[in-house]
MIBA-19995 format. One line per 2 residues: their letters; for each residue x, y, z of N, C-alpha, C. Coordinates in steps of 0.05 Angstrom, whole numbers, padded with zeros to 5 digits. Example, Ala and Ser with C-alpha at 12.3 -4.5 7.8 and 13.67 -1.06 7.14 Angstrom:
BEGIN
as	00264,-00114,00156,00246,-00090,00156,00264,-00066,00156  00257,-00045,00142,00273,-00021,00143,00258,00001,00157
//
This chain:
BEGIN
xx	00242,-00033,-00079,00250,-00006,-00086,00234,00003,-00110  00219,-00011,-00127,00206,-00002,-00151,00183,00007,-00145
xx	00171,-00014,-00120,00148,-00002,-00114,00146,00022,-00102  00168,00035,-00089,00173,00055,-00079,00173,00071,-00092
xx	00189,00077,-00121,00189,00094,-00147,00161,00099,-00153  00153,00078,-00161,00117,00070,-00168,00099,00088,-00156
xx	00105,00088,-00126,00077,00101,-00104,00089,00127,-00108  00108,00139,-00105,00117,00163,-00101,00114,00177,-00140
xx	00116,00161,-00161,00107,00177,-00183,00072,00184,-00182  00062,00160,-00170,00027,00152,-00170,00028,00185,-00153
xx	00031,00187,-00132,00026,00203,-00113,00036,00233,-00123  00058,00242,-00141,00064,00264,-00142,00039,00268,-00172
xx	00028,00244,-00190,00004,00238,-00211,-00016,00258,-00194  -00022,00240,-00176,-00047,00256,-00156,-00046,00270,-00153
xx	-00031,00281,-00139,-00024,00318,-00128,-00036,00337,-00141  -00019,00331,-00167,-00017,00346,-00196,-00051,00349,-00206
xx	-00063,00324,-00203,-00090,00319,-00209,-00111,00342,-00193  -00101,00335,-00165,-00121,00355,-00147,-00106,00382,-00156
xx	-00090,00387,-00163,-00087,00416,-00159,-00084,00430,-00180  -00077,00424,-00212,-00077,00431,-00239,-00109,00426,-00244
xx	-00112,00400,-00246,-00142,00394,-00251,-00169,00397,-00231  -00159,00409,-00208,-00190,00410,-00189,-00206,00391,-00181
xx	-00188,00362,-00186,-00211,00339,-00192,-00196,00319,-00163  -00221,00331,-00136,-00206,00317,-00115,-00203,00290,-00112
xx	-00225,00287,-00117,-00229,00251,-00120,-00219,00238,-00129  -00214,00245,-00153,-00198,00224,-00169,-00169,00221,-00164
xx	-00164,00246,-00147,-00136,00255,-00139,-00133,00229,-00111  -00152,00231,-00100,-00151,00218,-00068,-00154,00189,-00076
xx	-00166,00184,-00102,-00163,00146,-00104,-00145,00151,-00121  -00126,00157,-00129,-00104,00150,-00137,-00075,00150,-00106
xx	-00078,00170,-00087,-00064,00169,-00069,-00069,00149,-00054  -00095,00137,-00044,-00097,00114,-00037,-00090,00092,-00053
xx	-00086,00087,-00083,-00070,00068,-00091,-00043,00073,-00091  -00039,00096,-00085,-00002,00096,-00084,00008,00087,-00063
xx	-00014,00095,-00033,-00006,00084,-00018,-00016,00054,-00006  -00031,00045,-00022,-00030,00015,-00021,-00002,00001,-00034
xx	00010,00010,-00055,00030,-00004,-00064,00056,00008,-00057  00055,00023,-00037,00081,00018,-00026,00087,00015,00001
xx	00121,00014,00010,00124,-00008,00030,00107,-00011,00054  00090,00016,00059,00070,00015,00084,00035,-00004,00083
xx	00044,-00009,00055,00009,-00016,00051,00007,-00045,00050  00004,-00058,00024,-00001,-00080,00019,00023,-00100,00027
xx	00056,-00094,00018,00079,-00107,00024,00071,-00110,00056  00074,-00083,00071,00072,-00089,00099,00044,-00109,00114
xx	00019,-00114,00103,00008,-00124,00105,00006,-00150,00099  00015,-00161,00087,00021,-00190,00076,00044,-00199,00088
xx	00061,-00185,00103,00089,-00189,00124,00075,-00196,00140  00050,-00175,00156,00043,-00191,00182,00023,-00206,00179
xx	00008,-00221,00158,-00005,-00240,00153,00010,-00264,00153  00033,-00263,00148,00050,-00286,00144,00060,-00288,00170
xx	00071,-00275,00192,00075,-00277,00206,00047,-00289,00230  00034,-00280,00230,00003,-00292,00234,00007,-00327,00233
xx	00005,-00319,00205,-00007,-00356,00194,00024,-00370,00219  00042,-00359,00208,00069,-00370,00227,00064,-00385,00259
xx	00045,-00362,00275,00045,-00364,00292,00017,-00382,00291  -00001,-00388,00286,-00021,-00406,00280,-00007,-00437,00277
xx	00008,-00435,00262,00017,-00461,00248,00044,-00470,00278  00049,-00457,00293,00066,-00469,00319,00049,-00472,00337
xx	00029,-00458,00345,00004,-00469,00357,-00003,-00498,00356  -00014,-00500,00323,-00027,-00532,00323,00000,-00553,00323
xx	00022,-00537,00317,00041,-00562,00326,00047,-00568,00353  00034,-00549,00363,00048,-00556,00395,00025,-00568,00403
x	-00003,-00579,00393,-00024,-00594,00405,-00025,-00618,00396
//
């Protein structure tokens, strides 16, 4: 849930950036780090990495 607070302050940071300050870029890598750190990005990505290795690791046990 913090990271959730986190991406969604990062992200409303950005907004504000592109559109008070004119400065898109800096606006668009900050939205891409907001949405790396929350639940769609990095959390959800390391879920199905683990789930991965999971299914790897019943594989070599079943050989």
């Amino acid at each position: 849930m913090l990271l959730s607070i986190l991406a969604l302050l990062l992200f409303v940071l950005a907004l504000a950036t592109m559109i008070f300050l004119k400065d898109v870029q800096d606006g668009l890598r900050a939205m891409v780090l907001a949405y790396l750190i929350s639940p769609y990005g990095i959390p959800l990505f390391a879920s199905w990495l683990i789930g991965k290795v999971g299914q790897v690791n019943e594989r070599l046990k079943a050989i």
